[in-house]
N, C-alpha and C positions, 0 to 999 in steps of 0.2 A: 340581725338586729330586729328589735321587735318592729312592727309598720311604723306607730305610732312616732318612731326617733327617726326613723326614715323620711316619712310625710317632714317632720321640721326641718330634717337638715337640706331635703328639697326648696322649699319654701327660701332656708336660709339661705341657700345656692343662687335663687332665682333673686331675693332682696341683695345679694353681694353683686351680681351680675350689675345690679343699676348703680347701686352708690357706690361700687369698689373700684368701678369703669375696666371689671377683667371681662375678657372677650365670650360674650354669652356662646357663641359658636365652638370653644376646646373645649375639650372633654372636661366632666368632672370625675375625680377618686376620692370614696367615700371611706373614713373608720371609722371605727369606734374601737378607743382604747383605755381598757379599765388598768389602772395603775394598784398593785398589791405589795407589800410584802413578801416574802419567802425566804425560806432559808434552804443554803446549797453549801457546798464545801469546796469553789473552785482550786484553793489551795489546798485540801484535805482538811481544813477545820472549819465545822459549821458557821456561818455567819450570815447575819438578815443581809437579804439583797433587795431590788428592785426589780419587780416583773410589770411586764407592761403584756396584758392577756397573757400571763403565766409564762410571758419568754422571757429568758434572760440571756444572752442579749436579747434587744426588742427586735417586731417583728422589721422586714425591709420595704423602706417605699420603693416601689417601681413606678415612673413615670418617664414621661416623654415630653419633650420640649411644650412648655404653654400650655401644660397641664391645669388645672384648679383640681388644689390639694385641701381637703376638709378632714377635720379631725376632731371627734368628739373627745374630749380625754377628760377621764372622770377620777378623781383624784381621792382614792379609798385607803390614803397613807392616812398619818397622825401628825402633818408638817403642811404648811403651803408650799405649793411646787408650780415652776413651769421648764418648757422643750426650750430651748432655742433649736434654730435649723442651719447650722455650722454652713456658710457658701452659698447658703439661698439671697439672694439678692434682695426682696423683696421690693422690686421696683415700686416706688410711691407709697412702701404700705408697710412704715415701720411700724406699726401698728400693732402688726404680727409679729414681730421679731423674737420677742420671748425673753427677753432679758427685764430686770429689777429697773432701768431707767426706760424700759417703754412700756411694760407690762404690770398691772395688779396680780397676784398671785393666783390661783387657783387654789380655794379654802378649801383643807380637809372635808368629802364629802358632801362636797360639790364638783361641776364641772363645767367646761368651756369649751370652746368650738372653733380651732385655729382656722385660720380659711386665707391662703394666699396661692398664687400662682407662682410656676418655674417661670417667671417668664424670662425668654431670649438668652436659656441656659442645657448647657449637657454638660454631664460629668458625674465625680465620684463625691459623694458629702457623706456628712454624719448628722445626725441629731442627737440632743444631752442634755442632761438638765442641768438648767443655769442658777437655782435656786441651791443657797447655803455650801454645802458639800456634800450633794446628793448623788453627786458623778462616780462619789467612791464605792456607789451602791450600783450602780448599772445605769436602767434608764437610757441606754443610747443605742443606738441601730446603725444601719445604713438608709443612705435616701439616694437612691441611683435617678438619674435622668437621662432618657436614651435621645440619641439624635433624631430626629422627624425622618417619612421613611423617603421624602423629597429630597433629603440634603447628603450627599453622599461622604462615608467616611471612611480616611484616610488606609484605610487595610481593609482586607478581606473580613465577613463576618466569622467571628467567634465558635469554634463548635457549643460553649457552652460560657455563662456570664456568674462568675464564683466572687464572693466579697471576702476578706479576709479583716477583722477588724483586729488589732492588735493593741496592747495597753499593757504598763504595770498596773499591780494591782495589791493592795494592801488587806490584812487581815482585821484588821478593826472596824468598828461599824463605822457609819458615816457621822452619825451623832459622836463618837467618841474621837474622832478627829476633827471634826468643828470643837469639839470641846476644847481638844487642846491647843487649837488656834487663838481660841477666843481666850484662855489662860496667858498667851503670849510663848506659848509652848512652838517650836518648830514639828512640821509635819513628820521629820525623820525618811528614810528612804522606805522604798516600794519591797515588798517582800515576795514578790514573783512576776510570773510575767503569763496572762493569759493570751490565746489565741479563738478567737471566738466562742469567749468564755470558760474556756477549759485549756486545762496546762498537761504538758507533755513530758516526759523524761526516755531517754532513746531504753528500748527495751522493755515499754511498758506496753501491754494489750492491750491496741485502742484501735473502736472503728476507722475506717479512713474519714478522711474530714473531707475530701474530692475524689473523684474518678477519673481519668484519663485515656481516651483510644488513642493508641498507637497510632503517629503520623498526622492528628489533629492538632489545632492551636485553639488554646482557651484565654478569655478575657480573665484578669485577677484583680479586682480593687482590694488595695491595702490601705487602711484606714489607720492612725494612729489614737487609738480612744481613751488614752489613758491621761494621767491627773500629772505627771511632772517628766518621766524617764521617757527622751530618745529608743528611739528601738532601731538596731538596724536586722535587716528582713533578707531570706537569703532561702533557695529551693537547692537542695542537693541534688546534683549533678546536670542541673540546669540551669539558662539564663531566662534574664527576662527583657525584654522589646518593652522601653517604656513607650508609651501613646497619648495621656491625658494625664493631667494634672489638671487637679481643683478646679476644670471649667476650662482648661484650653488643650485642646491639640497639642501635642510636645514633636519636634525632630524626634527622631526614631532610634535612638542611640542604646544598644547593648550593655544591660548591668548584670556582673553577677550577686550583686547583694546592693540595696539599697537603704538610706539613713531615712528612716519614718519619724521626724518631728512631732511631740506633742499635739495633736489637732489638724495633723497631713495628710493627703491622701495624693494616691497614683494612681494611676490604670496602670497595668503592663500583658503583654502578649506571651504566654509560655506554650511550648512545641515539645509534645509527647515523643520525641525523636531518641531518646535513651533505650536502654535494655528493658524491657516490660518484668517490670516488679514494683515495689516499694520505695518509694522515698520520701524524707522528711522537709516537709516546713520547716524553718528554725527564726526564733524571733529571742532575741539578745539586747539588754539594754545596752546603753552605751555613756561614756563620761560621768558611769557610777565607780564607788570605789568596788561594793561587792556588785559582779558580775550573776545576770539572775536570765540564766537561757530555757524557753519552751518550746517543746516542739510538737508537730498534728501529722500526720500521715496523709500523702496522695499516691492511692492505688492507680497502676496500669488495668485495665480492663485484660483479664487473661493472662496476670503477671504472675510471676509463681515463689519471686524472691522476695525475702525482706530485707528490710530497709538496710544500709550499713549503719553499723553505729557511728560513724567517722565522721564527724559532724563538719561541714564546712568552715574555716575559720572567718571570726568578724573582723572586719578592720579592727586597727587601730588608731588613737589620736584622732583630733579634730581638722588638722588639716586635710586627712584623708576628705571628710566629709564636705570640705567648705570648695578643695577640689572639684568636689563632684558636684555640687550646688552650680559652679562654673559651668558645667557639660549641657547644663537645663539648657534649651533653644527653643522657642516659639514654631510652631511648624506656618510659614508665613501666607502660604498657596490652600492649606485647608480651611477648609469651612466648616466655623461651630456651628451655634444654633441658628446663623441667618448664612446664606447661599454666598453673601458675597464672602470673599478668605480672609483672614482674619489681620492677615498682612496689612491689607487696604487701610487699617487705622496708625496711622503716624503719629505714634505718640512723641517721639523723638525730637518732632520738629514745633512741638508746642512750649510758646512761654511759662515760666514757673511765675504763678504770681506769688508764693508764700512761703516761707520755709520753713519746719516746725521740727525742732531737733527737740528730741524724748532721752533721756538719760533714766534707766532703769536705777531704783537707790532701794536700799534694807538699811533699815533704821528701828529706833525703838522708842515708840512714846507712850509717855506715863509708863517704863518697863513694859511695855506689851512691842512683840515682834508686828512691825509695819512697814507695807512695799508701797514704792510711790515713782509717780513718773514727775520728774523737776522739781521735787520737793514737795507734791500734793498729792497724799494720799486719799483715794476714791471711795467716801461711803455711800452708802441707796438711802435716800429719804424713802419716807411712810409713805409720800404722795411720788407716784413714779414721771421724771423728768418730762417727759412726754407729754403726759396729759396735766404736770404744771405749766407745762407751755401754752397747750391747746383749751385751757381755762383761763390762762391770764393772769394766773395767780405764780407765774414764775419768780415774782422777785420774792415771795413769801415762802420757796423752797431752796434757790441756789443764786448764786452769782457766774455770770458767765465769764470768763478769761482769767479765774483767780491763777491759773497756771501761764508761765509767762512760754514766747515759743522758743525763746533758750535757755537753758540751765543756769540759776542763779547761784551765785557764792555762798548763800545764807543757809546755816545749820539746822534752821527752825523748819520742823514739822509740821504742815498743813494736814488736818483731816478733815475733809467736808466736801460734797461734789466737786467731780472735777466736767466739769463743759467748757467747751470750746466752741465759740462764735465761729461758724464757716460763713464764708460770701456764695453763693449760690454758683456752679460752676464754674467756679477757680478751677484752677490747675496747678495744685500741690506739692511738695518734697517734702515726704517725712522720714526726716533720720532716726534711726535706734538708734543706741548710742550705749555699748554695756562694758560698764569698766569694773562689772563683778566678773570673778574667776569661774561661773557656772555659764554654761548656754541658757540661753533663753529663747523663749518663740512664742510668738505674735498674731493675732487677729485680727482683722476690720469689719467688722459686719455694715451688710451693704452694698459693699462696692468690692469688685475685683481690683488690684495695682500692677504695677509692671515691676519687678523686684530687680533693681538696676543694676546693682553692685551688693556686695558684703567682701568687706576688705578688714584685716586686721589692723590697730592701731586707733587715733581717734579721728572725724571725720574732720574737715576743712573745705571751703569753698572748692580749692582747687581740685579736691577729689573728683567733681562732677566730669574731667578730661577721664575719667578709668569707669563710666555709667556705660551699660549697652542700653546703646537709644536704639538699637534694631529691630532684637527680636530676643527682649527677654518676655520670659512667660510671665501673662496677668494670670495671675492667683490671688488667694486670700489671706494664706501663710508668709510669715516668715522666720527664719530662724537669726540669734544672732549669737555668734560664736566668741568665747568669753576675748575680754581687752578688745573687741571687733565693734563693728560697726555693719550697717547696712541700710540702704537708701531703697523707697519706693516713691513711685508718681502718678497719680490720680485726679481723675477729674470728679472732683464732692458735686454732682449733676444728680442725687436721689437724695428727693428732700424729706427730711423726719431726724429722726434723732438715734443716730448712732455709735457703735459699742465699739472700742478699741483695745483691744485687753491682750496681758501675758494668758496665754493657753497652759500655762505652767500654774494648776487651780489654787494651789493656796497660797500662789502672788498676788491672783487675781481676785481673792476671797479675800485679803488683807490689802487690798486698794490700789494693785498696779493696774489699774485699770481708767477710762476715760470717756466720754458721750461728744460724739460734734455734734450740733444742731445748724442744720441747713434746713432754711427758710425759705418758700421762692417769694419773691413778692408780688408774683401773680395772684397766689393762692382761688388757686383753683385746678378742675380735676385734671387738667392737662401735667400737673408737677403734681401734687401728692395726691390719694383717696382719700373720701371721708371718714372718719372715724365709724367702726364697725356697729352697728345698731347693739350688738350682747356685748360691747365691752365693758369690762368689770374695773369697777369703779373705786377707789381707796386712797384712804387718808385724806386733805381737805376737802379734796375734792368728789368725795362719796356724796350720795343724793344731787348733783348739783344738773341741772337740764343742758342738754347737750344744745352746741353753738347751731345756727343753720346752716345746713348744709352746701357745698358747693353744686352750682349746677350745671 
């Protein structure tokens, strides 16, 4: 980086230090990343992608618990764009979050300077861009966060920390499928399946994608990056030791293939204990009609065979899958990113003050295909949610509660924000609820849940006797398996305004998607930060001089 971008983003480090209230004493990791163009042929035909400093996929954040993560991204596309950072918390500081209801775009040929901390997090995420349908172009990474070297975890370390990011992936540009959304066109299925951006067929001459010593165990994050298709993930003539999911510890239970949700990710432990040669990765969609398998190579160090062609076979059905969604268990005696084990919080024995049951719908208004949760379909004002809040002028952008918190009988189509009034520290129940024949899967930006149940059929009070109040794992995902159902519980305790969306992208580009705004009524920096001195500013609220600051 030239000094000159250096010296600022110091400067800017030192000004976030005061008004952000992140801990001047953790480390800072500096980027700088130019956003381009380029064209590649992941599926053997040329087609524009997205490089971020000429990667595709982009480059991986490493960090470690309580890091301050800065990011210059300078945006050299012909589209406004922004990251979101899939599982980042962003405690107090929606600010950052990177979504159309908290963020101004980043204009073609300008740039912005993300600046949030991990804070009080470990584990495996993704970052993507949340702008239009730019995900079908690349744009996404890994963002690892390691545990502090204070807090000890649950296995032995690693001989070595490998990401695997997995996705369908379609041959069209990304303009040409926003196009055909916005005609009221459906997206149509994925036409292959990449595995860290490159696709495999058994038999073909390809470097190894990992390396392996004989009698080591390696860490493996499997990310699902892609825009609609399940993937299930599978290492020939190996298992895999899950350890981490999305930000918690997992029980330690043996898979030999696991179901990768749109927007998912694992950790797992694999053991070079096999014949020393070749063996394949394999990443297979799943609950498509056409079946689209890839595969990557992981050499033995000193191995002298290759791979079989005898590919492992994937499950079949969804019950397969919603069985094994069962097997998840909180590991209750480890310790994430703070000392004491993760057990120690009882979520179980907390009152529900609210309940907020979501019914996934596909409808069509004015002839154009639209997704909505309870009959309110989700669009972005000009002026983004957030900062109509944090100006005042929010009645002059949206209505808060147009969505009711149960599914209404009425056929009539809403399209126009959907926000939700949250009480500041409640303690929530939100039901999915999908009585369409496809899977779906889900996101909260913000906040981790405790994903209770996913049961087949439709939900009922009395469901909550079939919840594990124990030791289900808080994550960020969830899946909901078609005519099913599934309950999470949270405490809405990080105030700003956040993002609830199908991960399944062009549900969630055609309005299945949602904002809570939790407010404290402290306001001040004890619950949220102040608004970032560079935040970019748009729609009424362009030019307007920023509130005074908290002190």
């Amino acid at each position: 980086m030239a000094s000159g971008v250096v010296l600022k983003l110091l400067l800017l480090s030192l000004f976030g230090a005061l008004t952000h209230g992140v801990r001047g004493g953790d480390p800072y990791l500096f980027f700088t990343w130019n956003l381009t163009y380029g064209t590649i042929s992941p599926l053997g035909v040329p087609q524009q992608v997205i490089l971020i400093n000429g990667q595709f996929p982009g480059p991986s954040i490493n960090s470690t618990t309580n890091n301050n993560i800065v990011i210059n991204v300078f945006n050299n596309l012909d589209e406004p764009f922004l990251f979101t950072w899939s599982g980042i918390q962003q405690r107090k500081n929606s600010w950052e979050d990177g979504m159309s209801g908290t963020n101004c775009p980043i204009l073609p040929g300008t740039n912005y300077t993300y600046q949030f901390q991990v804070k009080d997090q470990i584990g495996s995420y993704i970052y993507y861009p949340s702008t239009a349908m730019h995900k079908a172009a690349g744009g996404f990474g890994a963002l690892k966060v390691h545990s502090r070297p204070l807090i000890p975890i649950p296995y032995d370390e690693p001989a070595d920390d490998y990401t695997v990011l997995i996705g369908d992936w379609y041959t069209k540009s990304h303009k040409k499928l926003k196009d055909f959304l916005d005609s009221g066109r459906p997206l149509g299925r994925p036409k292959g399946v990449l595995i860290n951006g490159k696709t495999g067929k058994v038999g073909d001459k390809q470097e190894p994608l990992f390396t392996m010593e004989p009698g080591k165990t390696y860490k493996y994050r499997i990310c699902n990056v892609g825009l609609k298709a399940s993937l299930n993930f599978r290492i020939q003539g190996h298992t895999m030791k899950l350890v981490e999911m999305e930000g918690s510890h997992t029980m330690q239970n043996v898979y030999v293939s696991l179901d990768v949700h749109v927007g998912q990710c694992f950790t797992v432990l694999v053991t070079a204990n096999q014949t020393p040669e070749d063996y394949y990765i394999v990443a297979s969609t799943r609950f498509l009609k056409d079946v689209h398998t890839s595969i990557a190579t992981i050499s033995y160090t000193n191995g002298k065979g290759k791979a079989s062609p005898e590919l492992p076979p994937a499950p079949v059905g969804w019950a397969w899958s919603l069985n094994q969604f069962r097997t998840f268990r909180w590991n209750l005696t480890a310790s994430a990113a703070r000392p004491n084990p993760q057990g120690s919080y009882h979520y179980g024995a907390i009152n529900i003050t609210r309940t907020i049951r979501l019914v996934n719908n596909v409808s069509r208004a004015n002839g154009k295909l639209r997704y909505s949760f309870n009959g309110v379909s989700h669009t972005d004002p000009a002026t983004p949610l957030k900062l109509a809040e944090y100006f005042k002028v929010a009645d002059k952008i949206f209505k808060y509660d147009v969505m009711k918190d149960e599914p209404e009988m009425s056929t009539e189509l809403i399209v126009q924000p959907n926000v939700l009034n949250m009480t500041f520290r409640n303690f929530v129940e939100i039901i999915f609820e999908n009585h369409e024949k496809s899977l779906q899967s889900y996101q909260v930006n913000g906040y981790s849940f405790f994903a209770v149940a996913i049961e087949p059929g439709t939900w009922s009070p009395e469901k909550r006797m079939n919840y594990n109040l124990l030791d289900a794992v808080s994550r960020h995902t969830i899946q909901v398996f078609p005519k099913s159902w599934a309950a999470i519980l949270l405490t809405f305790d990080n105030a700003g305004m956040w993002n609830i969306r199908s991960e399944i992208w062009d549900r969630a580009y055609l309005g299945q998607q949602l904002y809570t705004s939790i407010l404290s009524p402290e306001k001040s920096l004890r619950d949220e930060y102040n608004i970032p001195e560079n935040t970019l500013l748009c729609g009424i609220v362009e030019g307007m001089p920023k509130l005074p600051s908290y002190t």
